[in-house]
N, C-alpha and C positions, 0 to 999 in steps of 0.2 A: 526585060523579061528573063532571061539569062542570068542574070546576079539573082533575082529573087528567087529561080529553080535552088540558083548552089544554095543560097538562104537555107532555105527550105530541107532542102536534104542533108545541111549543117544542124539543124536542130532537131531532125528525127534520127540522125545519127547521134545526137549526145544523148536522147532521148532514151535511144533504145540500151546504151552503153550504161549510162542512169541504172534502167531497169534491172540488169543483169549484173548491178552490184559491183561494176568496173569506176573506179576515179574517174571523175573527168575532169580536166584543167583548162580554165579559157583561155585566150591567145597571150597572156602574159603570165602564164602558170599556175597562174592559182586556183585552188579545189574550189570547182564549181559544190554548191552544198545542196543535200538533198532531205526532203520531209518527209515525213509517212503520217500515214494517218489511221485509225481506225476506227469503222465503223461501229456502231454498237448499238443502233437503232432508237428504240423506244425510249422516251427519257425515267419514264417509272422501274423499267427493267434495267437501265444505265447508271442507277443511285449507286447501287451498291458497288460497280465496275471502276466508279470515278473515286470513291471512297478508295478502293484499291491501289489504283493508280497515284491518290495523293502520299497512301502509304510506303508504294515501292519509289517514288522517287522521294522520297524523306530518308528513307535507306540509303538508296545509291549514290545520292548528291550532298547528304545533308539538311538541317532546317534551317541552318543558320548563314547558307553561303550565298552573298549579295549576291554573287553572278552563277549561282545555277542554272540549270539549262531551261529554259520557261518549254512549257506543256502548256496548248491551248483547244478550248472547248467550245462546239456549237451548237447550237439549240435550234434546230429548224423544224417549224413549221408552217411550209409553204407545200407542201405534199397531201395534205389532207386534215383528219382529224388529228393525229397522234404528232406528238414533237421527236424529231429523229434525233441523235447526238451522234458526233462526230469528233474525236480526238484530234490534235494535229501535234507532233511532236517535231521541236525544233532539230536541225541537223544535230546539233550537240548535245539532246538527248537519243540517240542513235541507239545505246544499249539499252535503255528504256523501250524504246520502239520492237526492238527487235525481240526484246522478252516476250511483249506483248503479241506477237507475230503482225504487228502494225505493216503498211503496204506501203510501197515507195510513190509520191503524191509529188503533184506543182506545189508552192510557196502557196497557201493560203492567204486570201485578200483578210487582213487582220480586220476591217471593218465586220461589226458584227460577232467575232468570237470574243469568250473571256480567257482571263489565266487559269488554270487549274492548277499549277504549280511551275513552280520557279519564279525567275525574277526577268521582265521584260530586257 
């Protein structure tokens, strides 16, 4: 019971340190990596946003660079009638994210989403 407390208060503590834009390095130093994501609702209202999107990371990355930072995209409709969209921007598209004032997110399960730009 004891070890899964310290657990516990081990990952709301990298959690919170995440949120607040501070590095975090796991027990053998290395940058733990962080997503963002951003909402954008409606997917008819979302056309023009992702259009966008493919354009500024064409700008910032390149079109021609194998290992660009992939950008990926979600279509959900399990809410209702309307399909919601949902960006996820990989850690190493981080300037991209941040243009976008995209939000600090967990690793999205890639089941489910596509590429919207880069290279997996």
């Amino acid at each position: 019971m004891d070890r899964s407390r310290r657990w516990f208060g081990m990952c709301r503590d990298i959690i919170v340190l995440a949120l607040y834009g501070f590095d975090v390095v796991n027990a053998t130093g290395e940058q733990m990596s962080t997503w963002f994501k951003l909402e954008l609702g409606d997917a008819v209202m979302a056309a023009p946003v992702l259009e966008a999107l493919k354009e500024q990371h064409a700008t910032m990355y390149g079109t021609l660079a194998a290992e660009s930072p992939p950008v990926f995209v979600r279509y959900d409709a399990s809410g209702g009638l309307h399909c919601e969209v949902t960006v996820y921007f990989s850690p190493a598209a981080e300037s991209l994210a941040s243009l976008n004032h995209a939000q600090v997110c967990v690793a999205p399960a890639l089941t489910g989403v596509s590429l919207l730009a880069g290279s997996r």
